[in-house]
C-alpha positions in Angstrom: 0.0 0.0 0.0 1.3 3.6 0.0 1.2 3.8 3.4 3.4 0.7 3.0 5.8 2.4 0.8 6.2 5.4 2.5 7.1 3.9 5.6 10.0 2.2 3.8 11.1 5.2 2.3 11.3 7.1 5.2 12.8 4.2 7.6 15.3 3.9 4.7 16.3 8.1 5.5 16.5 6.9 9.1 18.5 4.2 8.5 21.4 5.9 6.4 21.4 8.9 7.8 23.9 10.5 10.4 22.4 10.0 14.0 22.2 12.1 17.3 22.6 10.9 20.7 20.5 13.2 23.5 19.5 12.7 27.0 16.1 12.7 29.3 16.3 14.7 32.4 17.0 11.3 34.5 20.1 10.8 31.7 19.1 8.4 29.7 20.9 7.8 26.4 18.3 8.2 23.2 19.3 8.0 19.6 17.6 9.6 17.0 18.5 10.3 13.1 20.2 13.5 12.5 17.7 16.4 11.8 15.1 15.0 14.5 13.2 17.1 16.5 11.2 17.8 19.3 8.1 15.9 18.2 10.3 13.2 17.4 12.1 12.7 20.2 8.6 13.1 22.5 7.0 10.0 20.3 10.5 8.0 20.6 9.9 7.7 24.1 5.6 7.3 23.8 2.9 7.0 21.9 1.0 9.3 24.6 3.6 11.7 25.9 3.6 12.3 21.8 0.4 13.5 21.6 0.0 15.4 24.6 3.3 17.2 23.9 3.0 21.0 23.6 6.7 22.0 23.7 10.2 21.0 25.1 13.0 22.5 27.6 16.1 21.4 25.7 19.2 22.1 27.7 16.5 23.7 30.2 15.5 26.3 27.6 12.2 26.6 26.5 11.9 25.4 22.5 8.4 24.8 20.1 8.3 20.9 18.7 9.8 21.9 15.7 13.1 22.4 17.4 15.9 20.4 15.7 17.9 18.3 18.6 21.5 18.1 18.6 23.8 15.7 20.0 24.5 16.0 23.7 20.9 17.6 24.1 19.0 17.1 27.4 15.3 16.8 26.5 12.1 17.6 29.2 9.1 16.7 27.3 5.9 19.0 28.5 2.5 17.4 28.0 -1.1 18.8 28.5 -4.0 16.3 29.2 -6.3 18.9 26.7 -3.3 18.7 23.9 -4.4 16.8 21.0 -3.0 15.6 18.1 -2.0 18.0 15.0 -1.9 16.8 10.9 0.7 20.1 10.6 2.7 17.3 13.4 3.5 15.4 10.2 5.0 18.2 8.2 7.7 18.3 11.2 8.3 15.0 12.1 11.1 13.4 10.7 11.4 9.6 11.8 9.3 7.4 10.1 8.2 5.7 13.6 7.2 9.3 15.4 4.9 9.6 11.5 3.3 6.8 11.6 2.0 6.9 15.5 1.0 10.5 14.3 -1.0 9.1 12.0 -2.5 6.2 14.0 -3.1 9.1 16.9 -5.0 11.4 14.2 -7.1 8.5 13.1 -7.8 7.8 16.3 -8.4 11.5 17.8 -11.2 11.7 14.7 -12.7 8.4 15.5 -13.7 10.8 18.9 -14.9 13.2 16.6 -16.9 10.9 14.9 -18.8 9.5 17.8 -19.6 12.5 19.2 -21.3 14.0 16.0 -23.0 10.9 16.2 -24.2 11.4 19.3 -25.2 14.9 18.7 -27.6 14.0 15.4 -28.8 10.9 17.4 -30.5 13.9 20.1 -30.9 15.8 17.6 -33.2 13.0 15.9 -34.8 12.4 18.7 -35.8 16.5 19.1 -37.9 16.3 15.6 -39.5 12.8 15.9 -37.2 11.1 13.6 -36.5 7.7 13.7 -32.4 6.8 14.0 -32.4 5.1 10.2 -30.1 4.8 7.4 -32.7 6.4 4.8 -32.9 9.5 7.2 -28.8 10.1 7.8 -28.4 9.7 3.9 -31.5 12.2 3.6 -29.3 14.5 5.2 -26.0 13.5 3.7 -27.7 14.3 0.3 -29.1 17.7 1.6 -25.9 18.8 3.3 -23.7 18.2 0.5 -21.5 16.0 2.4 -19.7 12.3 1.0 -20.3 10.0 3.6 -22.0 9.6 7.0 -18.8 9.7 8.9 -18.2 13.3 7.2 -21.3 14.3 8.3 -21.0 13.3 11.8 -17.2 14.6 12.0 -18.7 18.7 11.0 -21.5 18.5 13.3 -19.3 17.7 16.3 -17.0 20.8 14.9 -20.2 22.6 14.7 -19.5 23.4 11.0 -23.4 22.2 10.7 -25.2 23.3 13.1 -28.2 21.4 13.8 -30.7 23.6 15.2 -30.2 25.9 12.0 -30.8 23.0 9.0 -34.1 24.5 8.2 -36.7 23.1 4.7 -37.4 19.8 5.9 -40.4 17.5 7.8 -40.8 14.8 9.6 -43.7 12.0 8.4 -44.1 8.7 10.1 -40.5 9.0 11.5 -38.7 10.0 8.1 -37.3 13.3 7.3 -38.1 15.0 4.0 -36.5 18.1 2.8 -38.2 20.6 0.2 -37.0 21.1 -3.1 -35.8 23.9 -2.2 -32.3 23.9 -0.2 -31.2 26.5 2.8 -27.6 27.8 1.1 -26.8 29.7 4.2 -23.2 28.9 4.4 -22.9 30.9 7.7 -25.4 28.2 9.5 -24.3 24.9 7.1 -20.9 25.6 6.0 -20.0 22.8 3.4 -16.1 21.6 3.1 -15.5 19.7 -0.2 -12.2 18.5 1.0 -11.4 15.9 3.9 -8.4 15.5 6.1 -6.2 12.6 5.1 -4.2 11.0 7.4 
C-alpha cells in the first residue's frame, strides 16, 4: 500500500542517515537520526507523551516541537492532558516511527470526533421525531452536501453544521423529508469539499 511504501522510504532516511545521541532529564541515552526534533524525540519515548506534547525545555530552555535536537541535548518533554494531536505534526516529524503513531493518533483522535457527531444528530433526531435510520442520515447526507456519513457526523461535532439551524425539511411517520428547495446559508451549514487525510 502507499502507506506501505512510504514507511520504507522514510525508515530507509532513518536508517542511512547520520544519528544524534540526546539525553532525558533522568540521563538516559536516546538516539535519533540527524535532523530529529522535538516531536520526534517526544513520540521516541511514547505513543501518549507524543500527543499530549505542547513544547520541550532542551538544555532547560524553552523550544516549540519543531526544534531540531543536537547531539548532547538534554530533552524535558511538557504534555497537557487537553493537547491533542495535529496533521501540521507530520509536516515536522522526521522519523518514520514518530509519523506513523501520528498518524494512528489522528485517526484515532477523529474516531472521537466521529462518535460524538453521532451522538449529537442521534438527540438531535430524537428532538424532531425522527427515527435513527439509514434512509434518514443519507437524507441529510444528500441535503448537506456531504460524502459520507462519517463526514457528516465529523462537522457537526465541529459545529460546521449546526443542527438547530438545517431549516426546509419534515418529519412524516418518523422520516425526514427536505423541500426542493435547499437552505444555502453557508454561515449556519458551512460545506467543506475537501477531507483531512491521514
Amino acid at each position: 500500500s502507499d502507506n506501505t511504501i512510504e514507511f520504507i522510504d522514510n525508515f530507509k532516511l532513518s536508517l542511512f542517515s547520520e544519528e544524534i545521541y540526546v539525553f532525558t532529564p533522568n540521563g538516559d541515552l536516546k538516539t535519533l537520526p540527524k535532523g530529529a526534533t522535538t516531536i520526534d524525540f517526544a513520540f521516541h519515548i511514547h505513543s501518549q507523551i507524543g500527543s499530549q506534547c505542547i513544547g520541550a525545555k532542551v538544555n532547560t530552555k524553552l523550544v516549540p516541537l519543531s526544534h531540531k535536537l543536537r547531539s548532547g541535548d538534554q530533552i524535558e518533554i511538557l504534555t497537557s492532558k487537553k493537547q491533542r494531536p495535529k496533521e501540521e505534526w507530520l509536516q515536522i516529524a522526521v522519523t518514520a516511527s514518530a509519523r506513523q503513531k501520528i498518524k494512528a493518533a489522528l485517526k484515532d483522535e477523529r474516531k472521537l470526533i466521529v462518535d460524538e457527531g453521532k451522538d449529537m444528530l442521534q438527540k438531535f433526531f430524537v428532538q424532531i421525531k425522527a427515527e435513527w435510520l439509514s434512509v434518514n442520515i443519507d437524507e441529510l447526507v444528500r441535503h448537506l452536501e456531504t460524502y459520507s456519513s462519517g463526514e457528516l457526523f465529523y462537522r457537526i461535532a465541529k459545529q460546521r453544521i449546526l443542527l438547530d439551524k438545517i431549516k426546509s425539511f419534515k418529519v412524516e411517520g418518523g422520516r425526514i423529508k427536505f423541500y426542493k428547495k435547499k437552505n444555502t446559508d453557508q454561515s449556519t451549514e458551512k460545506l467543506v469539499t475537501t477531507s483531512p487525510t491521514f
